[in-house]
C-alpha positions in Angstrom: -21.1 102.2 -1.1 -24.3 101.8 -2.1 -23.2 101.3 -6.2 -22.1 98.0 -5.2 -25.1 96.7 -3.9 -26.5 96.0 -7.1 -23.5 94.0 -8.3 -23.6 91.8 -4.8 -27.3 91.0 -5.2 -26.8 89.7 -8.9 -23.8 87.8 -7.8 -25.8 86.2 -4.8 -28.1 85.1 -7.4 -26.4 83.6 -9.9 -25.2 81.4 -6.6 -28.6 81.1 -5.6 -29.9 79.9 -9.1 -26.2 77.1 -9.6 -27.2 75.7 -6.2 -30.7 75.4 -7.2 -29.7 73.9 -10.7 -27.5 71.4 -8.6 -30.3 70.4 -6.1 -32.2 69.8 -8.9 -29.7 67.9 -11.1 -29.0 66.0 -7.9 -32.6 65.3 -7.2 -33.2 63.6 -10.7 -29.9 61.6 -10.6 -30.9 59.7 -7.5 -34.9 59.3 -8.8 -33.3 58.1 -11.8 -31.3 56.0 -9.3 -34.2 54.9 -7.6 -36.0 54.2 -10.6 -33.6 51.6 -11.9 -32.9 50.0 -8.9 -36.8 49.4 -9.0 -36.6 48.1 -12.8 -33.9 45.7 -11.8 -35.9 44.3 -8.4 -39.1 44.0 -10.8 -37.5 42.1 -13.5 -35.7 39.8 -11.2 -39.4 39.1 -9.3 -40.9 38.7 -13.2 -37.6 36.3 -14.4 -37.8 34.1 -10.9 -42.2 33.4 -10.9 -42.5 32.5 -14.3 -44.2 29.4 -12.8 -43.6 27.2 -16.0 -44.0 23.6 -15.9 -41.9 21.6 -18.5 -44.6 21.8 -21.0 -44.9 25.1 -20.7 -41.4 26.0 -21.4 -41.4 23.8 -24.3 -41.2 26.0 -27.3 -40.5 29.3 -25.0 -37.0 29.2 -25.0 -36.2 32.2 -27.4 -38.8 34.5 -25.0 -37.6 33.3 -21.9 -33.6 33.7 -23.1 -35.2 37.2 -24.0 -36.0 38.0 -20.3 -32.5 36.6 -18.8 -31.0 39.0 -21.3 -33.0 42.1 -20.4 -32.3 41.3 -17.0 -28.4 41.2 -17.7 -28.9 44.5 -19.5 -30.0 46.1 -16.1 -27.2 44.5 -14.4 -24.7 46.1 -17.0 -26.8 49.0 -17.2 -26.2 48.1 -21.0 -27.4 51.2 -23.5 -28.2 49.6 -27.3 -28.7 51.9 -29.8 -29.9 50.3 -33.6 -29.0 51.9 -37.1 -31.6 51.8 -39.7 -31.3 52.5 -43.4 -31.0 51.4 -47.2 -28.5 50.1 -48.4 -25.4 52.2 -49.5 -26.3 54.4 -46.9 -24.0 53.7 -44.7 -25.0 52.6 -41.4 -21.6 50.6 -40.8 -19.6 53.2 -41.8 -21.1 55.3 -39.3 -20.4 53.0 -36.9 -17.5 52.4 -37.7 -16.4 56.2 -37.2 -18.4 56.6 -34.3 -15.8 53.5 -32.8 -12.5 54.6 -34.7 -11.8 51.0 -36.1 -13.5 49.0 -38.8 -15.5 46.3 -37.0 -18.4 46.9 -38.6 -18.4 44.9 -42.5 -18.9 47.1 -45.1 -19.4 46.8 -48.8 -21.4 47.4 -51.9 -23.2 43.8 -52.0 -26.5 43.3 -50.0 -26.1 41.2 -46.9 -22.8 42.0 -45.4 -24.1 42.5 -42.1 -24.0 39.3 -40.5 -21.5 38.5 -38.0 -21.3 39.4 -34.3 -18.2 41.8 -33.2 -17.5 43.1 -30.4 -14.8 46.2 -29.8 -13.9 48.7 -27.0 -14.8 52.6 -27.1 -13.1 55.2 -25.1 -15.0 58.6 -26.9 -12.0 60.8 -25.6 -9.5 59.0 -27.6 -10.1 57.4 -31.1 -6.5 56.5 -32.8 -6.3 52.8 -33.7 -2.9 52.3 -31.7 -5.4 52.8 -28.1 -8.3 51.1 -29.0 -8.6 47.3 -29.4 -10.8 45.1 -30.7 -12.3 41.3 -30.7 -14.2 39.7 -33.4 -15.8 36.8 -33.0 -18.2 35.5 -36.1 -20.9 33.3 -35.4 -24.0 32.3 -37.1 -27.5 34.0 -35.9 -30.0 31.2 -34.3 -33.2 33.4 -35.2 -34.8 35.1 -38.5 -35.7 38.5 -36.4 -31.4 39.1 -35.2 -29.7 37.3 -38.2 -27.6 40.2 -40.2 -26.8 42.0 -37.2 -23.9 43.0 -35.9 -23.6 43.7 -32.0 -20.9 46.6 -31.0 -20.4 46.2 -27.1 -19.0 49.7 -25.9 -17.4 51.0 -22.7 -18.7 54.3 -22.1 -16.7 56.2 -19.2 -18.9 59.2 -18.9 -21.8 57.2 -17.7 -20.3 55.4 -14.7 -19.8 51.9 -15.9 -22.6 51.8 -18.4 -22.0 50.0 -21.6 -23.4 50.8 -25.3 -24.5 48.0 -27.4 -24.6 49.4 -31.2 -26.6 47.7 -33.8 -26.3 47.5 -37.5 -29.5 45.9 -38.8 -29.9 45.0 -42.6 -30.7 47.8 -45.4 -34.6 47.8 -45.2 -34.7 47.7 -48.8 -33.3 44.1 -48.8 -36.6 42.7 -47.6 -39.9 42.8 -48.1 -42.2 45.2 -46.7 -43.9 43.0 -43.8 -41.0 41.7 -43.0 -39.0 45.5 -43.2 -42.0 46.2 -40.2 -41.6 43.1 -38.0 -37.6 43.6 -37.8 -37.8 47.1 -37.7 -40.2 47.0 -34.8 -38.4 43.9 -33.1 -35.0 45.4 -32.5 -37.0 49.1 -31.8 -38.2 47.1 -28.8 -35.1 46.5 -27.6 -33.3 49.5 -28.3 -32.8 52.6 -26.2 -31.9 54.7 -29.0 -32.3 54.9 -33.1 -30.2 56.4 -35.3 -32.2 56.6 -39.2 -29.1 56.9 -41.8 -30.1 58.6 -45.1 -28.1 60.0 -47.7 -29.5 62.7 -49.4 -33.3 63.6 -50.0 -35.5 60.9 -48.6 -37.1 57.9 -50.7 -41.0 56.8 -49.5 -39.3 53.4 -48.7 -37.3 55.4 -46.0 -40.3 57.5 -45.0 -42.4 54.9 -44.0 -39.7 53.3 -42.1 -39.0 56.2 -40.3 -42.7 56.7 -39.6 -43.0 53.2 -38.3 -39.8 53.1 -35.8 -41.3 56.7 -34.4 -44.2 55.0 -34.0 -42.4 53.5 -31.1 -42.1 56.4 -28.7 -38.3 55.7 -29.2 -35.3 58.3 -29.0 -34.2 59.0 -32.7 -31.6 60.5 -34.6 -32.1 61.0 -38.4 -28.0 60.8 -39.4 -27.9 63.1 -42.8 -24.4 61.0 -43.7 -22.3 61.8 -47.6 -22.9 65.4 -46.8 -18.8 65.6 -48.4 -20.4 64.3 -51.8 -23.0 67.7 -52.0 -21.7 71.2 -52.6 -22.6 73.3 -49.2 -25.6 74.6 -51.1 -26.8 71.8 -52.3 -25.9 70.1 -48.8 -28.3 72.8 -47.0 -30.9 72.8 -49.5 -31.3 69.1 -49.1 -31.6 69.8 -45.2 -33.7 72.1 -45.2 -36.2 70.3 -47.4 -35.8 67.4 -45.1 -36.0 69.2 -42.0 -39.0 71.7 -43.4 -40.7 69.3 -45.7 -40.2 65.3 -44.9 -40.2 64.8 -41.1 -41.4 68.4 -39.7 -44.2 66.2 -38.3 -41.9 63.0 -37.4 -38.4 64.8 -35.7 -37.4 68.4 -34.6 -34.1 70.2 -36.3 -32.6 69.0 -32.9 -32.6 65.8 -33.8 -31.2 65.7 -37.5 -27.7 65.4 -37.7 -25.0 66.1 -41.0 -22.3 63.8 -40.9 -19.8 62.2 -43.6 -19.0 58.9 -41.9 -16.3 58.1 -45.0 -15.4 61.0 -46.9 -13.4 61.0 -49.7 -10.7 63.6 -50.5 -8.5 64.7 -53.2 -5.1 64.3 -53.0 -2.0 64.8 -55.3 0.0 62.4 -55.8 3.0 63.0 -57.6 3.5 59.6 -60.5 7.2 57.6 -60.7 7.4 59.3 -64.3 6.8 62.9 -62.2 3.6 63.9 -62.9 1.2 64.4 -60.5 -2.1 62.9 -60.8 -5.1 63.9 -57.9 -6.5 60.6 -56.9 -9.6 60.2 -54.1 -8.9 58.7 -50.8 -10.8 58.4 -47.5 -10.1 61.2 -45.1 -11.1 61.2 -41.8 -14.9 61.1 -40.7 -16.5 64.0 -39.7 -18.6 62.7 -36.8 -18.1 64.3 -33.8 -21.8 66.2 -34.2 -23.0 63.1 -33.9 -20.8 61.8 -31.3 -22.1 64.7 -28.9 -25.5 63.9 -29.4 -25.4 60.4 -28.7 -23.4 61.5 -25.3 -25.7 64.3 -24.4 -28.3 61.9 -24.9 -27.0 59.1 -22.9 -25.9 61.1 -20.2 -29.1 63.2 -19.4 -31.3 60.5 -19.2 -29.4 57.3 -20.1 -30.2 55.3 -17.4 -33.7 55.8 -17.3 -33.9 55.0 -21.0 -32.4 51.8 -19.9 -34.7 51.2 -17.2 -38.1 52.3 -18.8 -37.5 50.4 -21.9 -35.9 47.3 -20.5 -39.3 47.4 -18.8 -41.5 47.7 -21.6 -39.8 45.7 -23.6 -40.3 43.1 -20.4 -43.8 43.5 -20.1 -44.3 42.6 -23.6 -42.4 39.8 -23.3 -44.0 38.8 -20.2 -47.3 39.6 -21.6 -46.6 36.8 -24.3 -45.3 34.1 -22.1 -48.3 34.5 -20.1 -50.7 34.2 -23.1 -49.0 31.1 -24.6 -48.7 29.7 -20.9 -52.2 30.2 -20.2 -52.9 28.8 -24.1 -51.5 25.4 -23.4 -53.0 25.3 -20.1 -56.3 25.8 -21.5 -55.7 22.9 -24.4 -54.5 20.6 -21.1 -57.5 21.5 -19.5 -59.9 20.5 -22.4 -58.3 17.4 -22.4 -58.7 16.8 -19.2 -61.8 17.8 -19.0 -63.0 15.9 -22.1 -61.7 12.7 -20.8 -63.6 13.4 -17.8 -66.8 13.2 -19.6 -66.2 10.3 -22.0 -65.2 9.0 -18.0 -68.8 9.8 -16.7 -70.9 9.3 -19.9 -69.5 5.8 -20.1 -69.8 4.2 -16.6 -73.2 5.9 -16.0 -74.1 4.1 -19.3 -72.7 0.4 -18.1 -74.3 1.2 -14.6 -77.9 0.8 -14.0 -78.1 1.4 -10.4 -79.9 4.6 -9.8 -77.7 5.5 -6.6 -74.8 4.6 -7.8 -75.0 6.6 -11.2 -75.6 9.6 -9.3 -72.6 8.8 -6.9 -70.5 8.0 -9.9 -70.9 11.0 -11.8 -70.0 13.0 -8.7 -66.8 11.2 -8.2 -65.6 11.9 -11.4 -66.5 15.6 -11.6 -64.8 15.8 -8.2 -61.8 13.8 -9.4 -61.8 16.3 -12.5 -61.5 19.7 -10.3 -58.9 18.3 -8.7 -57.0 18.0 -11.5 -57.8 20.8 -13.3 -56.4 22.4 -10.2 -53.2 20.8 -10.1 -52.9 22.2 -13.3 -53.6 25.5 -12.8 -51.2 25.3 -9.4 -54.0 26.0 -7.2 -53.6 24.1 -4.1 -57.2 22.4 -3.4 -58.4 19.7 -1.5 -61.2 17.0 -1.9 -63.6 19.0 0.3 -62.9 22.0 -1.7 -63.0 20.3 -4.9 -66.8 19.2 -3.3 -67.7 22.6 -2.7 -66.5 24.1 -5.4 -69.1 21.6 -7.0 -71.8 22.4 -5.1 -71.5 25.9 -5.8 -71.2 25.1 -9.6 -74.4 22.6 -9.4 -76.2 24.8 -7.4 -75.6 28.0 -10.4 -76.2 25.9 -13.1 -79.6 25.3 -11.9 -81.6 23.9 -15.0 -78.9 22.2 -16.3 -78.1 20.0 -13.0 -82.0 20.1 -12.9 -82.4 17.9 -16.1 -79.3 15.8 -15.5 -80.7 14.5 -12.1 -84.2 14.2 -13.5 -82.7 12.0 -16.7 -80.5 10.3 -14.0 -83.7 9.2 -12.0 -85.9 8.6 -14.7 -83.7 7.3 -17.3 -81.8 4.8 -15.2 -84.9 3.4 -13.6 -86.0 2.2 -17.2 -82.4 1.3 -17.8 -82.7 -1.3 -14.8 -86.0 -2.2 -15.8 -84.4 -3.0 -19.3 -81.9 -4.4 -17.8 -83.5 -6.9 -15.7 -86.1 -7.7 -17.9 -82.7 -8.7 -20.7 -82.5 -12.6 -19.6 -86.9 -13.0 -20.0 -86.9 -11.8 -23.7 -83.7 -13.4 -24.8 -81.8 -9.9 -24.6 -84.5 -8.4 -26.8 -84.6 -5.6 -24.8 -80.7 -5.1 -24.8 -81.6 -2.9 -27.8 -83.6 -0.2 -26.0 -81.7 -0.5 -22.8 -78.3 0.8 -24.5 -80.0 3.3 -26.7 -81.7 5.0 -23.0 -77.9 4.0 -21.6 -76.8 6.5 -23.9 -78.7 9.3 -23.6 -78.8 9.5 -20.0 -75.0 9.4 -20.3 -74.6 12.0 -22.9 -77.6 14.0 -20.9 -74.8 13.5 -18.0 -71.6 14.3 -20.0 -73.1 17.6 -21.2 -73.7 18.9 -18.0 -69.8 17.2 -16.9 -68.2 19.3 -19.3 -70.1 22.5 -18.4 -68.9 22.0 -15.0 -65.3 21.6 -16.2 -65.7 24.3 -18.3 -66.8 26.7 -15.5 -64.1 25.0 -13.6 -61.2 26.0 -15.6 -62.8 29.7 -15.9 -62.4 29.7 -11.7 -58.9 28.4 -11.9 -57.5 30.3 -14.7 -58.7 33.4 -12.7 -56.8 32.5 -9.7 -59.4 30.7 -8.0 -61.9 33.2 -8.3 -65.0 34.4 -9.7 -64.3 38.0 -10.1 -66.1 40.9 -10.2 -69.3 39.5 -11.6 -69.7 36.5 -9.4 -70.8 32.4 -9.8 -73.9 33.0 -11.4 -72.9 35.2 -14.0 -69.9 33.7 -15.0 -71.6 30.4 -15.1 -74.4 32.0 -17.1 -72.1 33.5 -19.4 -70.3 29.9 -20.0 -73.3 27.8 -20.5 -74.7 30.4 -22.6 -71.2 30.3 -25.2 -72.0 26.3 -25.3 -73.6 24.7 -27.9 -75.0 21.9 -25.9 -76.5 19.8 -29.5 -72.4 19.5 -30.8 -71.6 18.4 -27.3 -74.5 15.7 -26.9 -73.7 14.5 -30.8 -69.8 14.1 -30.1 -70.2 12.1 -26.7 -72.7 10.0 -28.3 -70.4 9.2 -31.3 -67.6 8.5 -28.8 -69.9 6.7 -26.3 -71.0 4.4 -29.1 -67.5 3.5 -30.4 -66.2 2.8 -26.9 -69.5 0.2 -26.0 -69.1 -1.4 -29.1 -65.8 -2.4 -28.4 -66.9 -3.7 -24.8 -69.6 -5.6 -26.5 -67.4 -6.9 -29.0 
């Protein structure tokens, strides 16, 4: 009895190590689960606060289309996988085989690759008669996707996932910055590379494999002709490429030896009898390939999806946020300019003391508020006063020396001023020379405060870590208060000419 005990306690377990594997496997199906479900919720939050105005958008379109499509993606759980290689490689043959139909144009000319297709996949059944196909040709709309063709694929064995194949242009048909930018662009947006060579690998195909491992992407290198090498010569090739050219770049798990379109010899017999042997495609030898893909794709397919869906988003985000916050800063300098010319130029018609003081207040006050409105941060008129006491009251020196020109300088200006009628405007002279500077002393410290202003409101309405002072230190410090003082001058000058003309 007790011989069996051995063979029980083995047998209990092997059952205790499947259930284990299948808690596991479970437990990383719905965390991958989770995870997308989270991707999805986070994109849709991202896509519906852009908080664009119409200016904003303007010139967007393309990165915003960009995020609607990434958001689709989720929704379709949509898995894109981009060919790379050189020309005569062939990355559309491989496609092609990997579908079982010729969507994909191929040919020996450069530039072949450059309608859309689409075409249906089911990977347990590859005859011609069961799968069917759509083409639909249309022009590409930007430099970065022209010359590619799109593959939309049904793939059964990952739920109702789709795979979205890509045949980009042979990277020797541009030049090398431009090789870089598209290889990078569409490695963004890709889940999975495959890198089609045909034999020993050029420096050309070496840096662009080096570059699209540079983004953290999973890759394939597709060894594809391997019909055209004797078996030696086919395994010394792949070994020097395995050993030698990307040791450091892929593992031997991830090179594959395909022939995409082989050629055989048949014999075919002539009318006159003879027989001749003539070279004809045979069927592709791809199924290696085939089970990587799906091995791929279904251990970790959907959070490929999801993780680089988001990246790809955050970049994109990243970008609209930069370029928003870009022409809200150019609106804001506006705004804030004209703000000053505002100031400097009724302060310098004004030559009440009281009411140059009130006047410049108004308009700084009248500025925050629209440099708020810009910014979308609801504010009031006793905020916007506030807010401008706090600014004055940081500034220190500089709203020192604008209230000291203010009182000083406009109590000569209404001396001048007064004194215009006695001396048969004589003094008209003088009085708009001190009308100036105690406008431009005025304007200077107007578009500090606007300055400081739009560093609050770009923020969020807040100072950050560092607080008022320091940020309002930091500002003034960056300004270079002579170019300031000589440009509202110049402008100044032009605009009372005109009103004495």
């Amino acid at each position: 009895m007790t011989e069996f005990w051995p063979e029980s306690d083995s047998v209990n377990s092997l059952d205790l190590d499947q259930d284990l594997d299948s808690a596991i496997s479970g437990f990383e199906e719905i965390q991958a689960e989770l995870n997308y479900k989270q991707a999805q919720d986070s994109l849709k939050d991202l896509v519906a606060n852009l908080d664009l105005s119409r200016r904003e958008k303007a010139g967007l379109d393309a990165q915003i289309q960009d995020l609607g499509n990434l958001l689709q993606k989720l929704e379709n759980t949509c898995i894109q996988i981009a060919a790379f290689g050189m020309v005569g490689r062939g990355k559309s043959s491989v496609l092609n085989a990997l579908v079982g139909q010729p969507v994909f144009e191929t040919g020996a000319l450069h530039g072949v690759t450059q309608n859309a297709q689409t075409a249906h996949w089911q990977p347990h059944s590859q005859s011609p008669s069961q799968a069917t196909h759509n083409q639909s040709h249309s022009q590409s709309h930007s430099q970065t996707h022209s010359q590619q063709d799109i593959l939309q694929v049904a793939l059964p064995s990952i739920g109702n996932s789709q795979i979205q194949l890509i045949d980009t242009p042979g990277i020797d048909e541009v030049d090398g910055e431009t090789r870089e930018a598209l290889a990078l662009e569409v490695a963004k947006q890709a889940d999975l590379l495959l890198f089609i060579i045909a034999g020993d690998m050029t420096k050309v195909e070496y840096q662009a494999l080096s570059q699209l491992r540079a983004s953290g992407k999973p890759m394939l290198l597709v060894f594809n002709k391997i019909d055209q090498y004797p078996d030696a010569d086919r395994m010394a090739i792949y070994r020097k490429i395995r050993d030698e050219r990307v040791k450091q770049l892929l593992s031997p798990a991830e090179i594959v030896m395909v022939a995409a379109s082989p050629l055989v010899s048949v014999a075919v017999r002539s009318p006159n009898g003879s027989i001749q042997v003539k070279r004809r495609r045979g069927k592709p030898q791809i199924e290696d390939l085939k089970l990587k893909i799906l091995e791929i794709l279904h251990r970790e397919g959907k959070s490929l999806v999801a993780l680089n869906t988001m990246l790809y988003a955050d970049e994109l985000n990243e970008n609209l946020v930069n370029r928003k916050m870009k022409i809200r800063d150019d609106s804001a300098n506006q705004i804030i300019w004209k703000a000053v010319i505002t100031k400097a130029f009724v302060i310098a018609l004004n030559p009440v003391t009281v009411v140059d003081i009130l006047t410049a207040t108004v308009v700084d006050v009248v500025m925050i508020l629209t440099l708020s409105r810009l910014y979308g941060i609801a504010m009031t008129e006793q905020g916007a006063i506030k807010l401008l006491q706090k600014i004055a009251m940081s500034m220190g020196g500089i709203g020192a020396s604008e209230l000291l020109a203010n009182l000083g300088l406009s109590s000569l200006k209404s001396i001048l001023g007064i004194s215009a009628p006695v001396t048969g405007g004589v003094s008209l002279a003088p009085y708009m020379s001190v009308a100036i500077t105690q406008a431009s002393v005025a304007g200077v410290s107007g578009y500090g405060i606007g300055q400081i202003t739009k560093t609050y409101l770009a923020n969020g309405a807040s100072w950050g870590e560092d607080g008022p002072k320091a940020v309002v230190r930091r500002i003034l410090s960056s300004l270079d208060e002579t170019s300031i003082l000589h440009r509202i001058k110049g402008e100044l000058r032009a605009r009372l000419s005109k009103v004495q003309g």
